[in-house]
Kinemage of the C-alpha trace (Angstrom):
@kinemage 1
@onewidth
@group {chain A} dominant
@subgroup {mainchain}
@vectorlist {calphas} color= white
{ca unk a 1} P 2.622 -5.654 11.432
{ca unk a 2} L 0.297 -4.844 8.678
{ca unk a 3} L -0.494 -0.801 8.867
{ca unk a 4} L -3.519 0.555 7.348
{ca unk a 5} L -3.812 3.148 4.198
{ca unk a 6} L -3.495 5.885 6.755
{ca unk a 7} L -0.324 5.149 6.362
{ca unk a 8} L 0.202 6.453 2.641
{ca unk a 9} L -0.066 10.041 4.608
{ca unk a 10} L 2.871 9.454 6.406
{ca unk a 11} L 4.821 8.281 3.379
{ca unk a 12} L 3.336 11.597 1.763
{ca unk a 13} L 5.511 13.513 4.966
{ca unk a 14} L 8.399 11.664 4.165
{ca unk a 15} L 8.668 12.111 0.608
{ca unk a 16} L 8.114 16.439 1.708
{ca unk a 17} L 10.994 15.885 3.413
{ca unk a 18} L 14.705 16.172 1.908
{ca unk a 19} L 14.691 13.084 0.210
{ca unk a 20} L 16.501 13.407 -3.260
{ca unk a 21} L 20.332 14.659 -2.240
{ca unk a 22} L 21.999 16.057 -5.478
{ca unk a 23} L 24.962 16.636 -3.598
{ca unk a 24} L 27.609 14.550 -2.041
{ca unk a 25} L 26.133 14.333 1.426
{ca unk a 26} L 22.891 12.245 2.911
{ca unk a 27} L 20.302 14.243 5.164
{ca unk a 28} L 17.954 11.669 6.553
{ca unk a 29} L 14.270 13.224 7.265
{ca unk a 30} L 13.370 15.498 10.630
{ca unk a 31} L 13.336 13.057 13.337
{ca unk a 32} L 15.426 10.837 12.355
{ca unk a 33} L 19.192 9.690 13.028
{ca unk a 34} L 21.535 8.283 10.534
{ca unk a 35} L 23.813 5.368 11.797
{ca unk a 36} L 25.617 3.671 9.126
{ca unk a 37} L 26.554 4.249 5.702
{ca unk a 38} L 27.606 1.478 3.442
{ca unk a 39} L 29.339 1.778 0.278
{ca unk a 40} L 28.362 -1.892 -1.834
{ca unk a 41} L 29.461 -3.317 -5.560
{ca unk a 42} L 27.314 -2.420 -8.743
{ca unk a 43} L 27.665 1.124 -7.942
{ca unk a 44} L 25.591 1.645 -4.807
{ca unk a 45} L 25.438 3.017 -1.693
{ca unk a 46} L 23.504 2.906 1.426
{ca unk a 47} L 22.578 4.800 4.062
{ca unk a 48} L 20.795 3.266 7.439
{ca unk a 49} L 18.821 5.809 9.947
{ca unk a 50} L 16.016 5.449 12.502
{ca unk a 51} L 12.708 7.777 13.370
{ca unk a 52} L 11.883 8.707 16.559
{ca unk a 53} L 8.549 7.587 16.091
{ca unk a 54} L 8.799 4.041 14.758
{ca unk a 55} L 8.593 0.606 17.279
{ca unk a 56} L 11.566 0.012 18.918
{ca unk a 57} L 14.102 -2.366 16.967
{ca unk a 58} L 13.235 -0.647 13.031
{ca unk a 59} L 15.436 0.905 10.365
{ca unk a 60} L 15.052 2.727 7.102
{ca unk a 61} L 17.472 2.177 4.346
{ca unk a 62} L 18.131 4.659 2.049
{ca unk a 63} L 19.741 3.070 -1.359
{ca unk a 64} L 21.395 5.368 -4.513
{ca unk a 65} L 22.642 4.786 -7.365
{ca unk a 66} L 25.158 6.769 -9.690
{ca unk a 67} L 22.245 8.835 -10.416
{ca unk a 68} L 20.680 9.414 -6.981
{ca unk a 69} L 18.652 7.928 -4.163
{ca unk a 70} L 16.324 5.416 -5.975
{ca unk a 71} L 14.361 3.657 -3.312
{ca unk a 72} L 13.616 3.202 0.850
{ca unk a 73} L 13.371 -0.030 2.927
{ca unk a 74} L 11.470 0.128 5.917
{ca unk a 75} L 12.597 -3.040 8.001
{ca unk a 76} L 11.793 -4.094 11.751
{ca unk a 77} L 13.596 -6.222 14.066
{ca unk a 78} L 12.910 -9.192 12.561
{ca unk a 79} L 13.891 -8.226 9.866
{ca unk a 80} L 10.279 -8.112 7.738
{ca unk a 81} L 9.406 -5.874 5.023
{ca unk a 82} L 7.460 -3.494 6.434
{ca unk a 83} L 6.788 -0.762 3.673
{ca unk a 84} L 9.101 -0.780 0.347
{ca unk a 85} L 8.968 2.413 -1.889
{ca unk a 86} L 10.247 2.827 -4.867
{ca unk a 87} L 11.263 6.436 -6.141
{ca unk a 88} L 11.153 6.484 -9.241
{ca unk a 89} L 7.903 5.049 -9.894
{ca unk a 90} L 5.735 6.210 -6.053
{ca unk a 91} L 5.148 2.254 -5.588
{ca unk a 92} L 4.659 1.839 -2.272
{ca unk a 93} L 4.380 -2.012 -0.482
{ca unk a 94} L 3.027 -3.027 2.645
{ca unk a 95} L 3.540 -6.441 4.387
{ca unk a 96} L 0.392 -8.305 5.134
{ca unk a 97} L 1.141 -9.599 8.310
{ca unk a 98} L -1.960 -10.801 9.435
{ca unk a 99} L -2.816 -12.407 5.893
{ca unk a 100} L 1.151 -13.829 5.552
{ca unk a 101} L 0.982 -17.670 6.633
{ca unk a 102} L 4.376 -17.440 8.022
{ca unk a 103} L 6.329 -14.004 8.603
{ca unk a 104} L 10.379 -13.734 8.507
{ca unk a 105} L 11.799 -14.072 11.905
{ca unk a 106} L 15.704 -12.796 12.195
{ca unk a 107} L 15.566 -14.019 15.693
{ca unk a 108} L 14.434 -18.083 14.454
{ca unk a 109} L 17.785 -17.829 11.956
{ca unk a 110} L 20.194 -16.785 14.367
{ca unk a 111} L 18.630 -19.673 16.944
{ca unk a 112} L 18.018 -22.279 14.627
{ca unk a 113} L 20.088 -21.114 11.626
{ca unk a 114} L 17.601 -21.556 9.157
{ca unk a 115} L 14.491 -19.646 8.820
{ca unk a 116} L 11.588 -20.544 6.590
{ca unk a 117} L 9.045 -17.639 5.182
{ca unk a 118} L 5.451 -16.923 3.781
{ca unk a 119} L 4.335 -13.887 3.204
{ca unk a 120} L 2.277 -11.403 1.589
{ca unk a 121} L 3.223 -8.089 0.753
{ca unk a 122} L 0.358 -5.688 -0.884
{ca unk a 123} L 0.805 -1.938 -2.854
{ca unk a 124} L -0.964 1.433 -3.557
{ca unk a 125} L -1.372 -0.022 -7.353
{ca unk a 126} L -3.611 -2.873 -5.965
{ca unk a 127} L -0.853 -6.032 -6.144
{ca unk a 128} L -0.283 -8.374 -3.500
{ca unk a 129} L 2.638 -10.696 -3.787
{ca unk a 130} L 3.468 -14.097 -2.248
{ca unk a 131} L 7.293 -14.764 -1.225
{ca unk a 132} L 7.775 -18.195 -0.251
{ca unk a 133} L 11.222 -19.471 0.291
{ca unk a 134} L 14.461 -19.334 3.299
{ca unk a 135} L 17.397 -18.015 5.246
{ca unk a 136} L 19.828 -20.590 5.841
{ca unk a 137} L 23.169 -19.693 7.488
{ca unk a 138} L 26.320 -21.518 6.057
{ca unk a 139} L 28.054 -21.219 9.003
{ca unk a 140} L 30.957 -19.299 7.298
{ca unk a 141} L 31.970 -16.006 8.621
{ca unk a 142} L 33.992 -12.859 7.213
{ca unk a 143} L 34.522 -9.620 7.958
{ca unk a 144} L 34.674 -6.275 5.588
{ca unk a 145} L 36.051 -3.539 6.671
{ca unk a 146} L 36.031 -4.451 10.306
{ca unk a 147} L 32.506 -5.753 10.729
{ca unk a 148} L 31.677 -9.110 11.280
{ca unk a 149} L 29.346 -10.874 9.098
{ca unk a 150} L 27.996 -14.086 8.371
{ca unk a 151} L 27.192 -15.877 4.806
{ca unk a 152} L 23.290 -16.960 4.495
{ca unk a 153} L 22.125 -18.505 1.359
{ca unk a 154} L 18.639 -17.402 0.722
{ca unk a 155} L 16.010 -18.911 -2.122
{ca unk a 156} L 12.401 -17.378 -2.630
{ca unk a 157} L 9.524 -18.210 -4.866
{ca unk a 158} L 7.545 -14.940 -5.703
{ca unk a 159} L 4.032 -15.447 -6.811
{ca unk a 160} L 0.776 -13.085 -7.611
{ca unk a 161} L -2.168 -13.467 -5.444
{ca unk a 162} L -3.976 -15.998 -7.568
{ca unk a 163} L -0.785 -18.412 -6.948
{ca unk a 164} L 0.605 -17.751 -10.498
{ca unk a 165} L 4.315 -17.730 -10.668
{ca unk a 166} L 5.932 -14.596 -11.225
{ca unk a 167} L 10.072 -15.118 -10.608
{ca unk a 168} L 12.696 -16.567 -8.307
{ca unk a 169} L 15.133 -14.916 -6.540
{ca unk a 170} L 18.585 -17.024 -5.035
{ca unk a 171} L 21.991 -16.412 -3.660
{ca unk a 172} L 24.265 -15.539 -0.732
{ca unk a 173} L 23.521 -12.879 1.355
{ca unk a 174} L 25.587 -11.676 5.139
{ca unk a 175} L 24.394 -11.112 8.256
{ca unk a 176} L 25.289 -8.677 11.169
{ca unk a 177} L 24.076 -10.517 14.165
{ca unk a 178} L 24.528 -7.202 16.209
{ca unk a 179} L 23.108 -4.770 13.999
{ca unk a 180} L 20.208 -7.407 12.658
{ca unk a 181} L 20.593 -6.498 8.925
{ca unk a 182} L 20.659 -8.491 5.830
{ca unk a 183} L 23.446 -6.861 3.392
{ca unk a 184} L 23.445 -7.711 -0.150
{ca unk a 185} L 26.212 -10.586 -1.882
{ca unk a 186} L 24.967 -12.533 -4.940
{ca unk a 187} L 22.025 -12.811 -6.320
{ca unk a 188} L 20.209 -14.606 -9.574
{ca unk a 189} L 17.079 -13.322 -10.795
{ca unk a 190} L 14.984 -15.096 -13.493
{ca unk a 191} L 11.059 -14.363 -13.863
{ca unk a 192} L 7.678 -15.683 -15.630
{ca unk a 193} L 9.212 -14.689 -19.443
{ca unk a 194} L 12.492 -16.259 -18.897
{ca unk a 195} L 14.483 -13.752 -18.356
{ca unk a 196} L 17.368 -13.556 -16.147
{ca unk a 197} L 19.686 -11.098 -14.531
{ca unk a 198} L 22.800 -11.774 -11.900
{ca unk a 199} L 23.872 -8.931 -9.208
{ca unk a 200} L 26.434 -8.184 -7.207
{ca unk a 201} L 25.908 -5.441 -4.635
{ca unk a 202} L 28.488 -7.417 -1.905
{ca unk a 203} L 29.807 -4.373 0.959
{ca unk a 204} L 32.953 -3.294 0.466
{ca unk a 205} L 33.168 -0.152 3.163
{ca unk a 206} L 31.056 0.852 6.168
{ca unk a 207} L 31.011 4.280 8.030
{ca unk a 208} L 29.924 5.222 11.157
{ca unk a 209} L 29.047 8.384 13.187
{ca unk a 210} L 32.863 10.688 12.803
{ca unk a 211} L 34.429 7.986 10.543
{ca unk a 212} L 35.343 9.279 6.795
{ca unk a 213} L 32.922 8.420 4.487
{ca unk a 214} L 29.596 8.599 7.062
{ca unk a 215} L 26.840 9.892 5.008
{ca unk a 216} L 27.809 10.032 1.620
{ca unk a 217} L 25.171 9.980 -0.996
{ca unk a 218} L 27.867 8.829 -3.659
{ca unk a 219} L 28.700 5.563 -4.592
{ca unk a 220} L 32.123 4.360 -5.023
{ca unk a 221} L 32.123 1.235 -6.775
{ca unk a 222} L 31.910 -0.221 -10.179
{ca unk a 223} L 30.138 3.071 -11.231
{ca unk a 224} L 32.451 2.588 -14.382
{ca unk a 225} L 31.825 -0.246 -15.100
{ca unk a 226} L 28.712 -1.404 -18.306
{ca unk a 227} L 26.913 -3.610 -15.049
{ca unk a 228} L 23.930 -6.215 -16.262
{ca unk a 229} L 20.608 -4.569 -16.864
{ca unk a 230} L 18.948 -5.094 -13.070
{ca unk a 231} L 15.372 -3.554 -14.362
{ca unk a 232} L 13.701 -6.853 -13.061
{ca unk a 233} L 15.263 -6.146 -9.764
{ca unk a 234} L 14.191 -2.463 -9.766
{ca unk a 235} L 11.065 -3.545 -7.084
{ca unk a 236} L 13.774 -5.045 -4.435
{ca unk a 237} L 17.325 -4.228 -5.807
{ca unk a 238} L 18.427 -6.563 -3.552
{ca unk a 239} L 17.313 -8.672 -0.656
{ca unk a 240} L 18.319 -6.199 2.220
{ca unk a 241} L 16.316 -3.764 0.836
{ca unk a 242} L 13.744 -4.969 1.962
{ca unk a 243} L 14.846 -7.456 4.857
């Protein structure tokens, strides 16, 4: 649900906390338990923990880059975009429940295997964004490195709040029925000016509590590799970010 301002104080205690890990090893804030580190394509890696004193059901995503921890998804059972900030620039976005028309529901995909979305999300710059679009499972399944996924294609429309467009976002994404997550496959970007921008940031190794690898704040990946400018993505690298 939609949290008021007060919340920006909370996100100021976060950010006081160890956020920004130079070294080779992810601390997640006081409070808080880390439960899955995954290393993805396009040079990234991510690290998923929960707080003590969030509902029941959320996670926080923690995402880096070959040059550090660049931004934090706050996601709840469903699945919805609770808060999104961005660390390089202090953007922070808050979903607008109560004003979205038609919230994400994780549990509606997994039952009906298609799940259609309307919502708002709003920031501490003054924006509020529409995202109108859908989940749609393609009833393929795979597994990486052990885990069980699914394949769900996803489309969105992403407009301003006077209806104007502003860019569309489609692809594949998986699934983890168990752990409710969206993980990143393929995605094409193209906005208002006509520009356009494909990514790849598909799991290729998961960690857990003991296993080698568990909390590593390095990516693995393609960090060699001249990847496609993904500055239009820099918002919501990639749809679990924020899902």
């Amino acid at each position: 649900m939609l949290r008021h301002w007060t919340i920006l104080a909370g996100i100021g205690a976060l950010f006081a906390a160890p956020l920004a890990h130079a070294g080779t090893v992810f601390t997640p804030p006081s409070g808080c338990t880390l439960n899955m580190t995954v290393q993805m394509r396009s040079c990234q890696v991510a690290n998923y923990y929960t707080c003590a004193g969030d509902p029941a059901g959320d996670q926080w995503i923690s995402f880096a880059d070959g040059e550090g921890e660049y931004f934090l998804s706050h996601i709840d059972a469903e699945t919805r975009w609770v808060e999104s900030v961005s660390l390089y620039s202090g953007e922070l976005e808050l979903l607008d429940a109560e004003g979205s028309a038609d919230n994400a529901s994780f549990s509606a995909l997994l039952s009906e295997g298609r799940d259609e979305y309307d919502f708002v999300t709003r920031s501490n710059t003054g924006e509020a964004q529409r995202f109108i679009g859908l989940d749609e499972l393609t009833g393929e399944a795979t597994s990486v490195d052990g885990v069980p996924l699914e394949y769900c294609r996803f489309e969105m429309r992403i407009e301003d709040d006077q209806g104007n467009y502003q860019a569309t976002r489609k692809g594949m994404q998986l699934i983890s029925r168990k752990m409710r997550v969206f993980f990143g496959a393929t995605e094409d970007y193209q906005n208002s000016y006509g520009d356009r921008s494909s990514s790849n940031d598909t799991p290729v190794s998961f960690a857990f509590p003991g296993e080698a690898g568990f909390a590593a704040a390095t990516p693995e990946y393609d960090c060699d590799m001249m990847l496609t400018d993904l500055s239009p993505l820099l918002d919501h690298p990639s749809k679990e970010v924020v899902r």
